[in-house]
C-alpha positions as CSV (number, residue, x, y, z in Angstrom):
1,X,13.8,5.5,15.9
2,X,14.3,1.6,15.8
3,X,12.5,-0.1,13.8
4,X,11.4,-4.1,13.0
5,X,11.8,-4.7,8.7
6,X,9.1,-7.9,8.0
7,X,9.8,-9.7,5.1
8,X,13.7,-8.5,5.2
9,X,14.4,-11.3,2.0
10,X,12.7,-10.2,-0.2
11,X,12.1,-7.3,-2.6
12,X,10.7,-5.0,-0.5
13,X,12.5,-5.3,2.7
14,X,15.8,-5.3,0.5
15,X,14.6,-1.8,-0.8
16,X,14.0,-0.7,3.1
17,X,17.5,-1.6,4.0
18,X,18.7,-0.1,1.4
19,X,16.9,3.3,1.7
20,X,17.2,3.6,5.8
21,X,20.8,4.7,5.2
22,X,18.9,7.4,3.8
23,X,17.7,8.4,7.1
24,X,19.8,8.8,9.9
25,X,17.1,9.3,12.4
26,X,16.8,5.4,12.1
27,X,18.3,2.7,13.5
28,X,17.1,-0.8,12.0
29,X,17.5,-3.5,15.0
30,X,15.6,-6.4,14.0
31,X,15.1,-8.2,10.0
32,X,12.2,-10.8,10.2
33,X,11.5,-13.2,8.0
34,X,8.8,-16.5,7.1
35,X,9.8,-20.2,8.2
36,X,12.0,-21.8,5.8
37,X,13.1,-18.2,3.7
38,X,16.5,-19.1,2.2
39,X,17.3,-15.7,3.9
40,X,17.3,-17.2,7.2
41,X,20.3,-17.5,9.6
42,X,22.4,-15.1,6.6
43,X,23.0,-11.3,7.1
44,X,21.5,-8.3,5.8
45,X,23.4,-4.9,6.3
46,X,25.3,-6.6,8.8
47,X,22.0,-7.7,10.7
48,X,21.0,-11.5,11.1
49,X,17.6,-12.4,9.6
50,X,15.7,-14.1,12.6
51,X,12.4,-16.1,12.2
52,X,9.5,-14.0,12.2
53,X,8.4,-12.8,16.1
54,X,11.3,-14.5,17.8
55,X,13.8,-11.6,18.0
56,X,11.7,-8.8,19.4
57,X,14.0,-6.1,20.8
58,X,13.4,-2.6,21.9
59,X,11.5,-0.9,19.0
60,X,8.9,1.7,18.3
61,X,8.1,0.3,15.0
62,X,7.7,-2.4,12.9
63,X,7.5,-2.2,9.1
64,X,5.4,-4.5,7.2
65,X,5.5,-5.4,3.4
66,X,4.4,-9.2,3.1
67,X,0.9,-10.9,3.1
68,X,-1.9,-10.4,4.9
69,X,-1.7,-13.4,7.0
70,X,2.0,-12.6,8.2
71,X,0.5,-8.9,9.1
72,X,-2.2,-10.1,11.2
73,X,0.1,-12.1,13.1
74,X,2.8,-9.6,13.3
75,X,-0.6,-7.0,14.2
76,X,-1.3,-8.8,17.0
77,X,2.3,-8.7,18.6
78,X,2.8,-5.2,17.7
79,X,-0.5,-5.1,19.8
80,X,1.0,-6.8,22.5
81,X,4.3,-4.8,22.8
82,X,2.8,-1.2,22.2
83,X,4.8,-1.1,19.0
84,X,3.6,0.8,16.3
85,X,3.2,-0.4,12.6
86,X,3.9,0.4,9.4
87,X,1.3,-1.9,7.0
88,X,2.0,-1.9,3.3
89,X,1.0,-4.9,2.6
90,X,-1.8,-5.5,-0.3
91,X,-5.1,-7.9,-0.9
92,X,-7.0,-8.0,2.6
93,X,-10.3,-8.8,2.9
94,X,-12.9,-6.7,4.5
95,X,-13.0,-8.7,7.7
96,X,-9.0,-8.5,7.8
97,X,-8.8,-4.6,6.8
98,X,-11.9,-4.2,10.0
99,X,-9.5,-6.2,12.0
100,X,-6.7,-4.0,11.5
101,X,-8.9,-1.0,12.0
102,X,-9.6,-2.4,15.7
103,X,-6.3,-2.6,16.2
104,X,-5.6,0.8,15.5
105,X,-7.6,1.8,18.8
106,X,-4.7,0.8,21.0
107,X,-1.7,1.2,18.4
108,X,-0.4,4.0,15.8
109,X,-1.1,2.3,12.3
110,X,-0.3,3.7,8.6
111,X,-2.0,1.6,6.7
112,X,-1.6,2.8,2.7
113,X,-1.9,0.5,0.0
114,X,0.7,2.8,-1.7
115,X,3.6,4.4,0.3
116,X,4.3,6.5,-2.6
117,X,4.5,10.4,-1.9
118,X,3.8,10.2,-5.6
119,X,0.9,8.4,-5.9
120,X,-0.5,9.6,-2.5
121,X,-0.6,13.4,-3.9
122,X,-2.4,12.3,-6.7
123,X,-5.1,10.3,-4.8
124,X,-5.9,13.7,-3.1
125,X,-6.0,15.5,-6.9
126,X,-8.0,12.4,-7.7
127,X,-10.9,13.4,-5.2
128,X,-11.0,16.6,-5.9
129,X,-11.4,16.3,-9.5
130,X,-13.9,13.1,-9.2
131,X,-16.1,15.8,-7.5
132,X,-15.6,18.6,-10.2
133,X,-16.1,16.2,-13.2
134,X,-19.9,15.5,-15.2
135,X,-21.3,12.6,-14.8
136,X,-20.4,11.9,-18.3
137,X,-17.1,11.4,-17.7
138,X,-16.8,7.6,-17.7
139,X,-13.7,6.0,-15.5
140,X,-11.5,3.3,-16.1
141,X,-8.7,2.5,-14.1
142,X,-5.3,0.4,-15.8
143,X,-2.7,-1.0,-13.9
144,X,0.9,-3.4,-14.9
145,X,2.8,-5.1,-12.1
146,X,5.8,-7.8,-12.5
147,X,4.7,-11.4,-13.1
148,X,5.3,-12.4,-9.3
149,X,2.8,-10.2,-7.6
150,X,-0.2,-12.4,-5.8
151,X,-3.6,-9.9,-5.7
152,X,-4.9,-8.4,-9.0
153,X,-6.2,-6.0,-9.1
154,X,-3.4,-4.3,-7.0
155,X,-4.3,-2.1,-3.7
156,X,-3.6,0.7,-5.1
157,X,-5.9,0.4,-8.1
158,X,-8.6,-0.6,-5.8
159,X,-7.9,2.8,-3.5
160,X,-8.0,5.1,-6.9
161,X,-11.2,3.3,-7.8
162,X,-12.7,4.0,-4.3
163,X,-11.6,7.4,-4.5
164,X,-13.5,7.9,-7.4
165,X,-16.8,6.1,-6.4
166,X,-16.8,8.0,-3.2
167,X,-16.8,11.0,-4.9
168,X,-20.1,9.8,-7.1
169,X,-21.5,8.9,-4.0
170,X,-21.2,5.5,-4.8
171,X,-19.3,2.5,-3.3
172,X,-17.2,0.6,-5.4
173,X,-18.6,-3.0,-4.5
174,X,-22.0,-1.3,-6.7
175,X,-20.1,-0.1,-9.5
176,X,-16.8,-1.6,-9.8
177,X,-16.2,-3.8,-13.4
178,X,-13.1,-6.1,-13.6
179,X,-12.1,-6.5,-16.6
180,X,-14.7,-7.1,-19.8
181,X,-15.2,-10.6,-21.8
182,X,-17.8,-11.1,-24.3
183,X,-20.7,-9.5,-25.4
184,X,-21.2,-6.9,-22.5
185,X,-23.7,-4.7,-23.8
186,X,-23.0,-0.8,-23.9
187,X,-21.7,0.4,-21.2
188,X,-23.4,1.5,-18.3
189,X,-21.6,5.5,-17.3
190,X,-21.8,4.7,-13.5
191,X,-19.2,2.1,-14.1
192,X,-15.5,2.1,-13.3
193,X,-13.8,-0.7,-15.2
194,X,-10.5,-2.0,-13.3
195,X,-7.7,-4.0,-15.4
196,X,-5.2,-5.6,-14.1
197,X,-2.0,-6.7,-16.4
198,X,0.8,-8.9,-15.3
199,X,4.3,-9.3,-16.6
200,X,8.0,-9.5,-16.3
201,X,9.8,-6.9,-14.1
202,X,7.1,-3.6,-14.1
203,X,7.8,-2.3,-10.5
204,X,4.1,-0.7,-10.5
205,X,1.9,1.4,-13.3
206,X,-1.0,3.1,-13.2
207,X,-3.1,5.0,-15.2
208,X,-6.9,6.3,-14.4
209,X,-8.6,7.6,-18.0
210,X,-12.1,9.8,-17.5
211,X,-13.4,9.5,-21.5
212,X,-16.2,11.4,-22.8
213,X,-17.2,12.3,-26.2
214,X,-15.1,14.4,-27.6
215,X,-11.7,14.0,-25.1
216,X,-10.4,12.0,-22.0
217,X,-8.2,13.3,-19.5
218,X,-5.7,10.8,-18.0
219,X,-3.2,10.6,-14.8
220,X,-0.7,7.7,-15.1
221,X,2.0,7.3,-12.4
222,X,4.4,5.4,-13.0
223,X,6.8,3.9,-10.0
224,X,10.2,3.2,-11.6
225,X,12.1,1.7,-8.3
226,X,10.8,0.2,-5.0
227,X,12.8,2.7,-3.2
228,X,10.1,4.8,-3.6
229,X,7.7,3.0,-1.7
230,X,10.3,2.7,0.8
231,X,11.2,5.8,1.8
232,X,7.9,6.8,1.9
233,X,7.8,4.2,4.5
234,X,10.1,5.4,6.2
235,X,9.0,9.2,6.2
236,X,5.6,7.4,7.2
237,X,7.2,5.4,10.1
238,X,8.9,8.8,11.8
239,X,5.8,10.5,11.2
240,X,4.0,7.7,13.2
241,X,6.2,7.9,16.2
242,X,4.7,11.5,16.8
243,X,0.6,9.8,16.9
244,X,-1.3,8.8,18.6
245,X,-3.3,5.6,18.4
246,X,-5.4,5.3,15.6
247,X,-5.4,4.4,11.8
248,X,-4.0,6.7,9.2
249,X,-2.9,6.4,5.8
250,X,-0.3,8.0,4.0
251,X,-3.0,10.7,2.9
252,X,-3.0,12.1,6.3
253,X,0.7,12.7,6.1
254,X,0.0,14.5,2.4
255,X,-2.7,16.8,3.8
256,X,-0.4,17.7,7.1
257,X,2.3,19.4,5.1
């Protein structure tokens, strides 16, 4: 399989370089990155980083990890080409995720805000257990990230926290709390309160409490090395070559097996 890396400079595409040699099934033939990336022009694995888009070769898949401006554009020549794509990247708004989900009409897409095998198991325990639980169970939902990421709350604390409201029969725009300041009141048990901590090098945390009286049951997941998120990109990516069009998440891969 050859595959596109977006983004090739910086933390994330490093981690995909580094992990493909995991997988000999693929053959990396193209490292993009933004205008003006100090990676630029220099070599990666023995491959030259070329401006985003301008060195398309033969591929069957690009892999995305950078914002959601650079996907859209990199969406639209995926669309263009009949490539198919890889989307990890976080914080798009609802007009940008719809976009994406028309694009998945005429392209394979995996679109996950976590590419952890990890963290995609326990979002299927997660919606089972949402179901089984009283509605006494009250849900809050903590997550830690390194100092440099852009979107709080992260993706993936935003998917656990739809997961759960779905569950309730609820969507999370209704029920959703973002963090608590002043004199709130009591709180109301339909809520699910996200937090959202930032600092130093934390590669990804967390950890979704259900507290009633008496006990609380809590699932933390802790992500210790990128490389996790990229191999699971990469398992996503050959799994992907085998679709047809249409927009999956990682969860799809979880439930095949």
């Amino acid at each position: 399989m050859k595959a596109i890396i977006s983004g090739a400079g910086g933390r994330m595409g490093r981690a995909l370089m580094e992990s493909a040699k995991d997988f000999p099934e693929i053959e990396v033939v193209a490292l993009w990155e933004k205008t003006g990336h100090p990676a630029l022009g220099k070599k990666i694995g023995g491959i030259t980083v070329s401006p985003s888009g301008e060195n398309i070769p033969e591929a069957e898949v690009i892999v995305e990890f950078t914002s959601p401006r650079a996907s859209l554009e990199h969406l639209s020549i995926a669309r263009e080409k009949k490539i198919s794509m890889v989307i990890g990247t976080t914080g798009f708004s609802p007009a940008e995720r719809e976009e994406i989900r028309e694009a998945g009409k005429t392209i394979p897409i995996l679109f996950s805000s976590n590419m952890s095998f990890g963290m995609n198991l326990l979002f299927h325990i997660l919606e089972e257990i949402s179901k089984k639980l009283p509605p006494d169970y009250e849900a809050e939902i903590v997550e830690m990230h390194h100092r440099h990421k852009k979107d709080a709350p992260s993706g993936t604390a935003l998917t656990l926290g739809e997961i759960i409201a779905s569950a309730r029969g609820k969507n999370l725009s209704e029920v959703a709390v973002f963090g608590r300041e002043g004199k709130t009141g009591e709180r109301n048990r339909e809520e699910i309160g996200i937090h959202a901590l930032r600092g130093g090098s934390v590669v990804g945390e967390h950890r979704v409490i259900f507290a009633t009286e008496g006990e609380r049951l809590e699932f933390v997941h802790t992500a210790e090395s990128r490389l996790s998120f990229a191999r699971g990109a990469w398992r996503g990516a050959l799994w992907l070559t085998h679709q047809p069009p249409g927009l999956y998440s990682f969860r799809d891969i979880i439930l095949e097996k």
